[in-house]
C-alpha positions as CSV (number, residue, x, y, z in Angstrom):
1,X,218.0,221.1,61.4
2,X,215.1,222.1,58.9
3,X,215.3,219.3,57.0
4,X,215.1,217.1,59.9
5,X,211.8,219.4,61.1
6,X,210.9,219.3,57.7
7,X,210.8,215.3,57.6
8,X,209.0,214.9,61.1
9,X,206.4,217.6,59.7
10,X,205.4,215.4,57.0
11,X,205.7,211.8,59.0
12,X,203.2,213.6,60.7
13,X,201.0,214.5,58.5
14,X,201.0,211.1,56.7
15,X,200.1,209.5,60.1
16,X,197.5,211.6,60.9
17,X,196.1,210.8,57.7
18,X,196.5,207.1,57.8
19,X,195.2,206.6,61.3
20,X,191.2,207.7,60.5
21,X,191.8,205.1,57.7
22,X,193.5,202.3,59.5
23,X,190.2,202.8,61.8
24,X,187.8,202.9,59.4
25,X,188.9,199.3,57.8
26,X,189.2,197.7,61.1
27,X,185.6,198.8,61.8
28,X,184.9,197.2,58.7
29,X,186.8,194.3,58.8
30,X,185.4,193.4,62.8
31,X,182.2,194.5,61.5
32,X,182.3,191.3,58.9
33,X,183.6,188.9,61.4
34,X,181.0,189.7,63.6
35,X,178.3,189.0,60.6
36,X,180.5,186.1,59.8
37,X,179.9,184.5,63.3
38,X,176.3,185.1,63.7
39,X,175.4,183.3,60.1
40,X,177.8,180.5,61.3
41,X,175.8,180.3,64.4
42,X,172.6,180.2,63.2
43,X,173.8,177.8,60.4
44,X,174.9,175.2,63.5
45,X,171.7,176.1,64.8
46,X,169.8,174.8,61.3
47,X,171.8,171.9,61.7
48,X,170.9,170.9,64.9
49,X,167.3,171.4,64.3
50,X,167.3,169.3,61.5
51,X,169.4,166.9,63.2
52,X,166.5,167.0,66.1
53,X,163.3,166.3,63.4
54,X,165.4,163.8,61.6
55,X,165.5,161.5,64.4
56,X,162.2,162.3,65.5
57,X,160.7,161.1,62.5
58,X,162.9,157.9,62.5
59,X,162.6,157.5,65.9
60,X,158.4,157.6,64.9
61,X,157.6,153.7,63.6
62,X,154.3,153.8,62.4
63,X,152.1,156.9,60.6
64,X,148.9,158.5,61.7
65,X,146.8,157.5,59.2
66,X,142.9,158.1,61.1
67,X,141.2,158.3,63.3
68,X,141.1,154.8,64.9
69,X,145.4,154.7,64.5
70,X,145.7,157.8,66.2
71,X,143.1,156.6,69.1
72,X,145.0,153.2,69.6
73,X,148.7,155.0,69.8
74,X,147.4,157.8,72.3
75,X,145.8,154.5,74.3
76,X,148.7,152.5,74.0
77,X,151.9,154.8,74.7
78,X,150.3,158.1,75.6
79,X,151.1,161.6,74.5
């Protein structure tokens, strides 16, 4: 019987060890995917906006140049 005792005393002891541990990388590792998703986000995000300004500017057909081009496109389509 005290080897058996002896056997569960140090299963024991190696968990309690190994659970602090085991919690400390997890924080770690969810801390990362966490970072992970947010730059992935705001990398979409980048991507749409650029999408968005692209088209604008191709969806523009002539440039403002002066005064008098800038007058004649407010007149002709509005703001």
């Amino acid at each position: 019987m005290f080897i058996f005792s002896k056997i569960k005393t140090y299963i024991i002891g190696a968990l309690a060890l190994a659970i602090p541990i085991i919690y400390v990388m997890g924080k770690v590792v969810g801390a990362n995917k966490e970072k992970n998703k947010i730059l992935k986000d705001d990398l979409q995000a980048s991507k749409k906006k650029t999408n968005f300004y692209k088209a604008i500017s191709e969806h523009e057909e002539d440039t403002i140049t002066d005064r008098k081009s800038l007058t004649e496109r407010l007149r002709g389509n509005g703001l």
